[in-house]
C-alpha positions as CSV (number, residue, x, y, z in Angstrom):
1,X,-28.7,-4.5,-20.0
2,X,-30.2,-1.7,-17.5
3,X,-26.8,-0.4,-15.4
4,X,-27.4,-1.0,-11.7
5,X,-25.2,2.5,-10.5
6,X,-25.0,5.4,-13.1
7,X,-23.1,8.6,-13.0
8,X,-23.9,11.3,-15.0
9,X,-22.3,14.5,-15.5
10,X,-21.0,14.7,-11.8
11,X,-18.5,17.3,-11.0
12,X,-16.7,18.0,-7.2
13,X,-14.6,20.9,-6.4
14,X,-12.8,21.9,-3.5
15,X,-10.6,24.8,-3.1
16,X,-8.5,25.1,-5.7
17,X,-9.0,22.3,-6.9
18,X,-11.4,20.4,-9.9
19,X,-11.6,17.0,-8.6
20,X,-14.2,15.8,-10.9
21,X,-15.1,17.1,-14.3
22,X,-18.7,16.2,-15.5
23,X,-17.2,12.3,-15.1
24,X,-19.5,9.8,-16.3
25,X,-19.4,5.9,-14.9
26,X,-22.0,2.8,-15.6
27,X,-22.1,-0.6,-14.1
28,X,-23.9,-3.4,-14.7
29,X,-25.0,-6.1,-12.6
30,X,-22.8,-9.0,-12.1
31,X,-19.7,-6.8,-13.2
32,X,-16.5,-6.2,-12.1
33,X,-15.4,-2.7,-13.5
34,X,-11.6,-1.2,-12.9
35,X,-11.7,2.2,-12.1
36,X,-8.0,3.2,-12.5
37,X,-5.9,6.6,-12.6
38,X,-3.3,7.9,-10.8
39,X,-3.4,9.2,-7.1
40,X,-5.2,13.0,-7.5
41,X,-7.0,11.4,-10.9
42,X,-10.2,11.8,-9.4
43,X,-11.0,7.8,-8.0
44,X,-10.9,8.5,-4.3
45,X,-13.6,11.5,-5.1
46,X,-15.7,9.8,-7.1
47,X,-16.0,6.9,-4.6
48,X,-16.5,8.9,-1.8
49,X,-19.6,10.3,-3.7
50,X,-21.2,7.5,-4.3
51,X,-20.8,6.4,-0.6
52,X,-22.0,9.0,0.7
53,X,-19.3,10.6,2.4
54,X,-18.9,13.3,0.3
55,X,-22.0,15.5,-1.8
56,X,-21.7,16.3,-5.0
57,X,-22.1,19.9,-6.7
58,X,-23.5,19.1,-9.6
59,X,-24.6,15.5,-11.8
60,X,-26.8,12.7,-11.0
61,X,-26.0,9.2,-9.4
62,X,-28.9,6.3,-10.1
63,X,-28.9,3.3,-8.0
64,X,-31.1,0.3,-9.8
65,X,-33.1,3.0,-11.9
66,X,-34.0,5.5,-8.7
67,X,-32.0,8.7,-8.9
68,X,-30.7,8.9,-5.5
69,X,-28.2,11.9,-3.3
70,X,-26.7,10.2,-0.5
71,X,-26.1,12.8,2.5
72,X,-24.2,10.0,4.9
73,X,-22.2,6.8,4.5
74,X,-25.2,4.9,6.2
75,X,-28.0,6.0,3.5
76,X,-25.4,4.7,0.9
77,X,-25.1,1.2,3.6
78,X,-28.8,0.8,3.3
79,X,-28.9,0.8,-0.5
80,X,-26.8,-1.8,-0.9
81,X,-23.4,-0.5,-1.1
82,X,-20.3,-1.4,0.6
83,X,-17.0,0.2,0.7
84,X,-13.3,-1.4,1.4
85,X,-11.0,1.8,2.0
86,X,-7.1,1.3,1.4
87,X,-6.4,2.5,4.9
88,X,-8.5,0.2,7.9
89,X,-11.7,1.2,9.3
90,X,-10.8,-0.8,12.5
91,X,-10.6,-1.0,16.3
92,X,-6.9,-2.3,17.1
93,X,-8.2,-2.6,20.6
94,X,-11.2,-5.2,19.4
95,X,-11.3,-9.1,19.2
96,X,-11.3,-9.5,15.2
97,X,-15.4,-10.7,15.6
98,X,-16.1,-7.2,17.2
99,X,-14.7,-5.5,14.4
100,X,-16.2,-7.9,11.5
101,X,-20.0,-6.9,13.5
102,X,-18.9,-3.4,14.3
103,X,-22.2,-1.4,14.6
104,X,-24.3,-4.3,13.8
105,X,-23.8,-6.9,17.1
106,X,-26.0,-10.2,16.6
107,X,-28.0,-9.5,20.4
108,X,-30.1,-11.8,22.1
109,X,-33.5,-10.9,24.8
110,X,-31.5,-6.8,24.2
111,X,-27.8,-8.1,25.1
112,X,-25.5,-8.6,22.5
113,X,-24.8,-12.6,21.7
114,X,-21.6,-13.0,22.3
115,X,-21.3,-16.6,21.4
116,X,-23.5,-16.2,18.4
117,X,-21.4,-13.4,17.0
118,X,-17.8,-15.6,17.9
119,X,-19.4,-18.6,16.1
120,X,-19.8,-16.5,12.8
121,X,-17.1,-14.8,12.6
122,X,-15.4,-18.1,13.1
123,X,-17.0,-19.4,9.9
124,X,-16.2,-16.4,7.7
125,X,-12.8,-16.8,8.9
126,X,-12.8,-20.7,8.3
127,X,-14.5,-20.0,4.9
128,X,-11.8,-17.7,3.5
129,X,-8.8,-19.2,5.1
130,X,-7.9,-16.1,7.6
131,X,-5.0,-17.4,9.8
132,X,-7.0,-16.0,12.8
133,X,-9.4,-16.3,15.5
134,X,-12.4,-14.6,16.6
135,X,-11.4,-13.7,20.0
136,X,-7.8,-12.4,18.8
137,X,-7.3,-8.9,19.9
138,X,-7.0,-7.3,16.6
139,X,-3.8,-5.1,17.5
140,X,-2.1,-8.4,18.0
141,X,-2.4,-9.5,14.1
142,X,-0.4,-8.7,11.2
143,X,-1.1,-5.8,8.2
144,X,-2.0,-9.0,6.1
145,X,-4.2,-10.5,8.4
146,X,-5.8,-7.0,9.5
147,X,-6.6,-6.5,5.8
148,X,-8.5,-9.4,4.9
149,X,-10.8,-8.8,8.5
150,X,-11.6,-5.3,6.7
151,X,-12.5,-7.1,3.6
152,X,-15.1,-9.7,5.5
153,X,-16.1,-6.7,7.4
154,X,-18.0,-5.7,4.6
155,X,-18.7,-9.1,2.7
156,X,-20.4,-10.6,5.0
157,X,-23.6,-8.6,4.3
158,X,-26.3,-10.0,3.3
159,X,-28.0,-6.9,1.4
160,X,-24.9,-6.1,-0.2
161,X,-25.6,-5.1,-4.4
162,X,-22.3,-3.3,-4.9
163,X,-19.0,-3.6,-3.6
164,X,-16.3,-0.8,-3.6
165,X,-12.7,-2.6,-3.1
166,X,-10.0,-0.1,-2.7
167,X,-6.6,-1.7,-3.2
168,X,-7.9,-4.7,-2.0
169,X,-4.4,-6.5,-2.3
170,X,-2.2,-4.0,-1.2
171,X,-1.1,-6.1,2.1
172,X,-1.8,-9.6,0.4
173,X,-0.1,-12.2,-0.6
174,X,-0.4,-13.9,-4.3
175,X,-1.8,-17.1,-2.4
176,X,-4.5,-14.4,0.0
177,X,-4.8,-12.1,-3.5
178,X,-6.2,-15.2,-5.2
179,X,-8.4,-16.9,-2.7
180,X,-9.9,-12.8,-2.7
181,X,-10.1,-13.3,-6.8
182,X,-12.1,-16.2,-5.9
183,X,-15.0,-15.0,-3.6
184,X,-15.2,-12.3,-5.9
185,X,-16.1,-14.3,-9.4
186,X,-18.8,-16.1,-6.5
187,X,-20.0,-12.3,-6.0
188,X,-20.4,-11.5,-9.1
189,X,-22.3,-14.9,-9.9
190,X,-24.7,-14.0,-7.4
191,X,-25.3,-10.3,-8.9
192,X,-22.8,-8.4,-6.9
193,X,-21.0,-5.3,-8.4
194,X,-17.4,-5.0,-7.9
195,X,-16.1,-1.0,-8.4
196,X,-12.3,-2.4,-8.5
197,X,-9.4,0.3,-8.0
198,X,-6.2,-1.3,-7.9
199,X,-2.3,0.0,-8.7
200,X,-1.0,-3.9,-9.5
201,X,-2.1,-3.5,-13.0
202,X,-1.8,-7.3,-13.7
203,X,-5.1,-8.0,-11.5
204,X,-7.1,-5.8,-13.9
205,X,-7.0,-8.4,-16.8
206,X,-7.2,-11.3,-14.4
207,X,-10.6,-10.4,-12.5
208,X,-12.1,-7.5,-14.4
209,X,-14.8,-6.9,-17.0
210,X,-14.5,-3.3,-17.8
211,X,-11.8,-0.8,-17.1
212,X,-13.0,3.4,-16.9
213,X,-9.5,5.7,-16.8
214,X,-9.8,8.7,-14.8
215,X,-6.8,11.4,-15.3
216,X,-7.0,15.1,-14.2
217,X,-10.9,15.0,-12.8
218,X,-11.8,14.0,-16.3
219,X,-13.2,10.1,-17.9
220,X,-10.6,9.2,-20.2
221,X,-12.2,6.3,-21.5
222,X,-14.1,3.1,-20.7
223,X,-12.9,-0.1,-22.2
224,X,-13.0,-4.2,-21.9
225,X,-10.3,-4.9,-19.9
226,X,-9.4,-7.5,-22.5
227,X,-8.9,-5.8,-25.3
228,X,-6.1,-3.4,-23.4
229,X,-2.7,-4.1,-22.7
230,X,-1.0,-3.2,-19.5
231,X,0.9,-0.7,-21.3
232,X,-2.1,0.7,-22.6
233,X,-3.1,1.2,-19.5
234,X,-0.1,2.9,-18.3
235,X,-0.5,5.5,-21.2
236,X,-4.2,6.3,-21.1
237,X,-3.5,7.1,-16.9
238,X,-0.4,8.5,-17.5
239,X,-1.2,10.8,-21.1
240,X,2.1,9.7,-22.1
241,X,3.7,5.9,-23.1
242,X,5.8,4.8,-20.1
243,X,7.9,2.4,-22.0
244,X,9.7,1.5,-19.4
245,X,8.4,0.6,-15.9
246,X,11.8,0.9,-14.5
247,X,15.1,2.8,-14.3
248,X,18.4,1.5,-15.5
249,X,20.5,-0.4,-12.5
250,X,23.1,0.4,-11.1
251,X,26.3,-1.4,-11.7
252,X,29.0,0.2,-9.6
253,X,29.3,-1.8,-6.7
254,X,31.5,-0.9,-3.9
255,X,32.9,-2.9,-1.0
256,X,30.7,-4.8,1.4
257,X,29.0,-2.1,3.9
258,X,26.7,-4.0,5.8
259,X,26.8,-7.9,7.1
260,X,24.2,-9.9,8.9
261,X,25.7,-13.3,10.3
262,X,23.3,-16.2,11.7
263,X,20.9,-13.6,12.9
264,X,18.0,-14.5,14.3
265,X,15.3,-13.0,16.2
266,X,11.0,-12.5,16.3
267,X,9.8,-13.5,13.0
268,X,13.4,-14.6,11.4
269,X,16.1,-17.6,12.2
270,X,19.8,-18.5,11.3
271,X,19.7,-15.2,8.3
272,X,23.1,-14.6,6.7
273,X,24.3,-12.0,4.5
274,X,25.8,-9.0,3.2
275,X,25.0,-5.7,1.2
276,X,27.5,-3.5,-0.9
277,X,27.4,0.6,-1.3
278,X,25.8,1.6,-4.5
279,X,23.7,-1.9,-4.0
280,X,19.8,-2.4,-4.6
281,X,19.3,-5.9,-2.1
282,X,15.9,-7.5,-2.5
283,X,14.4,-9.3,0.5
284,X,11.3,-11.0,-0.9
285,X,8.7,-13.5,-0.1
286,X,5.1,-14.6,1.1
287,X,3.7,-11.9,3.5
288,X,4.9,-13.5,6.9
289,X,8.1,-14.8,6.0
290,X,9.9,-12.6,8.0
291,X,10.7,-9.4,5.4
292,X,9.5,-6.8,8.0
293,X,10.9,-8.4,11.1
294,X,14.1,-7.9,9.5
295,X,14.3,-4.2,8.0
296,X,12.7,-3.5,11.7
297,X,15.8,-5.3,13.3
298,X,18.4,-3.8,11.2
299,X,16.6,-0.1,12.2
300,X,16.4,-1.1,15.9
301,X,12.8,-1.0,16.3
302,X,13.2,-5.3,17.4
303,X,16.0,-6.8,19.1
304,X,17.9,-9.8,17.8
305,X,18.4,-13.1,19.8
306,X,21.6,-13.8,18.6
307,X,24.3,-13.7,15.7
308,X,25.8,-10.7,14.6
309,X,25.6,-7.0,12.3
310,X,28.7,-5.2,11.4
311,X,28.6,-2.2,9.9
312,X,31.2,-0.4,7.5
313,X,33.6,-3.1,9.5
314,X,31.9,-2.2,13.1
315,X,30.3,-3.8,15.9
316,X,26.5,-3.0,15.7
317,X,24.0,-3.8,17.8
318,X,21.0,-1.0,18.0
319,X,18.5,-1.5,20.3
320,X,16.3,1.5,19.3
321,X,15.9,3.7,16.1
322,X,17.4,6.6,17.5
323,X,20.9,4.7,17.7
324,X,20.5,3.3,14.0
325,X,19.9,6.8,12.7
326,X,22.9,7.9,14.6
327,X,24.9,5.2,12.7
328,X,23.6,6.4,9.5
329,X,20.3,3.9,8.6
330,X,16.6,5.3,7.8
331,X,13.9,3.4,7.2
332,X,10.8,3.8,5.0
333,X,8.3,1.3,7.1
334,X,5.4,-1.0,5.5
335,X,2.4,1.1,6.8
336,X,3.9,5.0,6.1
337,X,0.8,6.5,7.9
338,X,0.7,4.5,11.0
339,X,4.6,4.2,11.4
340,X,6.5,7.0,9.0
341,X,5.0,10.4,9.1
342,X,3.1,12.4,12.3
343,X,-0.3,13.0,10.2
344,X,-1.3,16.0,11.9
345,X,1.9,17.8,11.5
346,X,3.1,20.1,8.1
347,X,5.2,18.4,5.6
348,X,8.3,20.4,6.9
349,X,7.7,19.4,10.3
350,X,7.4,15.9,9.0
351,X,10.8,16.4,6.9
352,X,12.7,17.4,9.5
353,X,11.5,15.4,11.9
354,X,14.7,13.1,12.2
355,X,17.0,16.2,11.8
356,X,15.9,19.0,14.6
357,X,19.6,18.5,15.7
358,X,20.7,19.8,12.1
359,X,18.1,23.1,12.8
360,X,17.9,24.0,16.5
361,X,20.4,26.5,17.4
362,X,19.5,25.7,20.1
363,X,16.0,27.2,19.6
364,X,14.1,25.1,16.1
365,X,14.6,27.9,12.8
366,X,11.7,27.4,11.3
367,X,12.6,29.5,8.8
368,X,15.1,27.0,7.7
369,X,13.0,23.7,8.7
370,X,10.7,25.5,5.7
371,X,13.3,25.9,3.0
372,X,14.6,22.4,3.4
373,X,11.5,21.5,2.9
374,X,10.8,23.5,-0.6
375,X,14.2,21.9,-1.5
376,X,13.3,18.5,-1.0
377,X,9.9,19.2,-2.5
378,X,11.8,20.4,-5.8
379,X,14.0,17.3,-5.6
380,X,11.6,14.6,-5.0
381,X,8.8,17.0,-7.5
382,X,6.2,16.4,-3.7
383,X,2.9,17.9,-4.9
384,X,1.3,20.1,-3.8
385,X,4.7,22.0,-3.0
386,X,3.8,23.8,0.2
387,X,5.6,23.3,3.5
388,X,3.2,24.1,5.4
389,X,0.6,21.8,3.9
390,X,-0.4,19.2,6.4
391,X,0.8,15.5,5.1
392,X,-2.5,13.7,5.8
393,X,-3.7,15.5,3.1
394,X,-1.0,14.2,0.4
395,X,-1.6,11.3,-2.0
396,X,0.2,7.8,-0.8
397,X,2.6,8.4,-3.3
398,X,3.8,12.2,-2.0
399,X,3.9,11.4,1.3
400,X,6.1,8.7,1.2
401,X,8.3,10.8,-0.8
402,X,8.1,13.1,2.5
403,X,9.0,9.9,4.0
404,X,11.8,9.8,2.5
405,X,12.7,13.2,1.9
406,X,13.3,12.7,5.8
407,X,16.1,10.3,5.7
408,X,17.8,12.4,2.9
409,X,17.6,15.2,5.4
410,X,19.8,12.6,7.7
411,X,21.9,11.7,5.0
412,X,21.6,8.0,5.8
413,X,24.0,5.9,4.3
414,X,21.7,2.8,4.5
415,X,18.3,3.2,3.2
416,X,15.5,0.3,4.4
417,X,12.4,0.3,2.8
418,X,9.5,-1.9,3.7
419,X,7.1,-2.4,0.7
420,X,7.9,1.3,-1.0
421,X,5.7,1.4,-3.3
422,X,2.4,0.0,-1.9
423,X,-0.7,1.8,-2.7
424,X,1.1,3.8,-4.8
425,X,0.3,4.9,-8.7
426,X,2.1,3.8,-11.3
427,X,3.7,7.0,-12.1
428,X,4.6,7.9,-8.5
429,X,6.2,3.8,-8.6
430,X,8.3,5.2,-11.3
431,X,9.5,8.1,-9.7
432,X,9.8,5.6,-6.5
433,X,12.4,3.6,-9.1
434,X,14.4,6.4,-9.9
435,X,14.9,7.9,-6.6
436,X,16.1,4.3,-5.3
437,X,18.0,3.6,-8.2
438,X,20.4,7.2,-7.5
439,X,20.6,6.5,-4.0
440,X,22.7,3.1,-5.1
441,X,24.3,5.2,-7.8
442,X,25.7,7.9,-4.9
443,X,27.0,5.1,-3.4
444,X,24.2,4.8,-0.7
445,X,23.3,1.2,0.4
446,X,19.6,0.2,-0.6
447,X,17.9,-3.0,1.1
448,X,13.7,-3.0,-0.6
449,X,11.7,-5.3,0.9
450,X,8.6,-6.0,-0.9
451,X,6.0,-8.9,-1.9
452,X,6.1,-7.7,-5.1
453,X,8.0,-9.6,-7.5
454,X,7.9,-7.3,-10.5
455,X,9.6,-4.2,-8.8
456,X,11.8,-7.0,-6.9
457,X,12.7,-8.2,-10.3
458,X,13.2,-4.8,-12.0
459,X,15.2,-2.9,-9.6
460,X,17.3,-5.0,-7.4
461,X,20.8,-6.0,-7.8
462,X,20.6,-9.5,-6.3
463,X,17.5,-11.1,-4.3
464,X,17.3,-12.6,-1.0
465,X,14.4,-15.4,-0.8
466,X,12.9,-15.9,2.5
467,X,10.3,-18.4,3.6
468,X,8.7,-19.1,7.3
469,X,11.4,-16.8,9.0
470,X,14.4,-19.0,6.9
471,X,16.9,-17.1,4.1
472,X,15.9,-19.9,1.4
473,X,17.3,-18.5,-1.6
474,X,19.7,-16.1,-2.9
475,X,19.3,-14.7,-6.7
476,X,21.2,-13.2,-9.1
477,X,21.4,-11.9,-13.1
478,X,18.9,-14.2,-15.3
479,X,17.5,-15.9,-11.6
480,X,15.9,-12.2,-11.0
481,X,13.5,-13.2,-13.6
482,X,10.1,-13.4,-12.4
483,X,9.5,-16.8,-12.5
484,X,12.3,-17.6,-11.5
485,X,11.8,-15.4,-8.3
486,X,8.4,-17.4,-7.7
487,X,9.6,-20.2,-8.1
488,X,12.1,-19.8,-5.2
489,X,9.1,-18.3,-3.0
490,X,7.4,-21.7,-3.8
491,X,10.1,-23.6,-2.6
492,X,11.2,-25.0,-6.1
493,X,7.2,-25.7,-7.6
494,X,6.8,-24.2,-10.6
C-alpha cells in the first residue's frame, strides 16, 4: 500500500546538538503508528518538521505522493495535517467554543455567528462526553477538561488526513482515555492517520498498528506493535533492559508526622488520615475526585472549610504557600510549567527560587545560587548541566527534576507531588522512582498523587482511594495490586 506521509533521510541540527540523524518514517492510510523514545530522542523534532514549524536541513517529507517543504504551521494545516501538542494551544480568557473555532469563526452577512458557532461546539462536546459548555470561560475548567477542548480543537476538521496526538492522555482519565481510543478506531475507519506519541506504554498495544523507536536522533526500528512487549519497548528506547520499572520500597516507617481529620474544603469532604516519615502515601483516583484540591490544601494554595491538620504534633492551618514552606512542605504541582517553574528564568534562578533567604547576604550571591545549582544538577543527573540554561528549554522530565531540586534546596520535610511523572519518559519515570523512594528512605514524608495506577501501585507504601471529593478506600500490601486499586476507583465493579 502507497504510504500517505514519508520521511526520508531527514536530518535537524541545532547548536550543539544532532536532533535528527537521516531518520526515516512511513505511514499508511488508515494507520495508527507509535512514535516512541525518550524526551531528547528526537520525536518533538521530527513532528515539528512535518508541521511545519520547524525546516529541515537536509531529507525529503512526501504528503499523498507530492514531495512537499512546509515553511509555516498553516501550509502544513492546509494539507491535511493536524497537530495536538502536550502543552495547550489555548486562550484561558475564551468561552471553550472560541477556542474549539480559534482562527476559523463560522460568520454570517461578514460578522461572526455566534449562535451557529455555540450550537457546534455544543454537539462536539455532547458527542464526546466533555463535562462542559460552550459558553464556559475556559480558565474556569479543569486540566482534564482543558485537554480534551484541545483535542476537538483539532478533530473537528473536516479536511483533516493526518493527525499528530502528543500525549493525548496525559490529563485523562481511564474512562476520557478510552472514549479518546474510541473516536480514534472511527478516524482511522474513515482514512485518518494517527502519528501517536505517548509515555503510558500500555496504550501502544491497545490502539496502535505500528510502533518506530527513535533514541539519540537516530530510527531504531519500526515494528507491529503486536509483536513487541512492553519491555521490549523499554529496551529498544532505553538501549538497555529496564527490568525493573521501579525501585525497591521503603520499609522503615517512622512515627505519624502528618494528620488530616474530617477535612473538608473546594473539591474534597469529611477526608481523614495520616502519613508517617520515611512513608510513600498514594492519593489516587478518577481525574476530579479531589487528588489536587488536596495536595493544594495541605501546601496552602486553598483553604479548608473545616476539620483539622496537625503537623509533627502541631496546630497547622496555612493559608498561603509561603507559610507551608516555612513549616517544612514543598510541592511538585500537576501542571510544572504553568504552576512550578518561572519559564523565562535560568535553572539556578528556578532552583533557588524558594531559598533566596538561604543566599542573600543581604544582597542575592549569585555566585552561590550557581553552584547549588551544579550540585543539584549532579544529584538529580539534570541535562543539559548548565545553570544558566534557561528551564523552558529542558525536557518535561529535567525540569521537574529542577522542580524538585527546589524543595531539596528548602529541605522540606514533606514532599507533595501532584501527578510526578506526567509527560514524562520512561527512563526519567525511573529516575522519578528512585529519587521519591530516598526521600522516604531519609526519613522525609512523601504524599504522590497521581491517576496513574501502575506507579501508584509500584511505589507507594499504602493507598488512599478517593472518589467525587469522598476518601473511599484505604489500601495496603496485596490490595496495592492493580486491580485491586481499580477496582476501589470503581466503587467495587470489577
Amino acid at each position: 500500500m502507497e504510504s500517505l506521509l514519508k520521511v526520508r533521510n531527514v536530518s535537524k541540527r541545532f547548536p550543539g546538538v544532532l536532533a535528527l540523524d537521516r531518520v526515516d518514517f512511513d505511514l499508511a492510510p488508515g494507520e495508527v503508528h507509535a512514535l516512541l523514545g525518550e524526551n531528547g530522542a528526537g520525536k518533538s523534532t521530527l513532528v515539528k518538521i512535518i508541521t511545519g514549524a520547524y525546516r529541515m536541513d537536509s531529507g525529503n517529507i512526501f504528503v499523498a505522493g507530492q514531495e512537499v517543504n512546509f515553511h509555516t504551521p498553516g501550509d502544513a494545516q492546509r494539507a491535511g495535517i493536524g497537530v495536538i501538542y502536550q502543552e495547550f494551544s489555548l486562550v484561558p480568557s475564551l468561552t471553550v467554543a472560541e477556542n474549539l473555532f480559534l482562527g476559523d469563526y463560522p460568520t454570517r452577512r461578514g460578522l461572526i455567528d455566534w449562535k451557529a458557532m455555540n450550537a457546534a461546539a455544543a454537539t462536539l462536546l455532547s458527542r464526546f462526553g466533555v463535562n462542559a459548555r460552550a459558553d464556559d470561560v475556559l480558565s474556569s475548567l479543569g486540566v482534564a477538561t482543558r485537554q480534551m477542548v484541545e483535542i476537538l480543537k483539532v478533530l473537528h476538521r473536516e479536511d483533516l488526513k493526518i493527525l499528530i496526538m502528543d500525549e493525548p492522555t496525559s490529563s485523562l482519565s481511564e474512562g476520557e482515555a478510552k472514549t479518546l481510543f474510541g473516536f480514534i478506531r472511527t478516524l482511522r475507519g474513515q482514512g485518518v492517520s494517527v502519528i501517536y506519541i505517548s509515555h503510558r506504554l500500555d496504550e501502544i498495544k491497545q490502539i496502535c498498528d505500528r510502533v518506530t523507536v527513535f533514541r539519540n536522533g537516530q530510527k531504531v526500528s519500526t515494528e507491529q506493535a503486536q509483536d513487541l512487549s512492553i519491555s521490549d519497548i523499554v529496551t529498544k528506547m532505553i538501549g538497555a533492559d529496564l527490568a525493573e520499572h521501579y525501585p525497591q520500597k521503603c520499609t522503615a516507617l517512622g512515627e505519624i508526622y502528618l494528620n488530616v481529620d474530617k477535612l473538608t474544603g473546594p473539591g474534597f469532604t469529611d477526608v481523614s488520615f495520616s502519613a508517617r516519615k520515611g512513608e510513600v502515601l498514594g492519593i489516587t483516583g478518577l481525574v476530579g475526585a479531589g487528588k489536587s484540591e488536596m495536595v493544594e490544601t495541605l501546601f496552602g494554595a486553598r483553604r479548608f472549610e473545616s476539620g483539622s491538620i496537625t503537623l509533627a504534633g502541631q496546630d497547622f492551618r496555612p493559608k498561603t504557600p509561603r507559610q507551608a514552606v516555612a513549616k517544612g512542605i514543598g510541592l511538585l504541582p500537576e501542571s510544572r510549567k504553568e504552576q512550578g517553574l518561572v519559564l523565562a528564568l535560568s535553572c539556578a534562578q528556578n532552583v533557588s527560587l524558594a531559598s533566596l533567604d538561604k543566599i542573600s547576604k543581604p544582597f542575592l550571591a549569585l555566585g552561590a545560587e550557581a553552584d547549588i545549582a551544579i550540585d543539584s544538577f549532579k544529584r538529580l543527573e539534570i541535562r543539559p548541566a548548565d545553570p544558566h540554561n534557561r528551564v523552558v528549554n529542558l525536557s518535561g522530565g529535567n525540569q521537574q527534576k529542577v522542580v524538585l531540586a527546589k524543595w531539596l534546596m528548602r529541605d522540606c520535610q514533606v514532599l507533595l507531588f501532584d501527578e510526578p511523572t506526567r509527560g514524562i519518559d520512561v527512563g526519567a519515570k525511573f529516575q522519578i522512582y528512585s529519587m521519591i523512594v530516598k526521600l522516604a528512605e531519609a526519613g522525609n514524608t512523601v504524599i504522590v498523587a497521581s491517576s496513574e495506577i501502575e506507579e501508584i501501585s509500584g511505589i507507594c507504601n499504602r493507598a488512599l482511594v478517593m472518589r467525587k471529593g469522598r476518601l473511599v478506600g484505604e489500601l495496603t500490601g496485596a490490595g496495592l495490586a492493580r486491580e485491586k486499586i481499580l477496582e476501589a476507583i470503581a466503587g467495587g465493579e470489577k
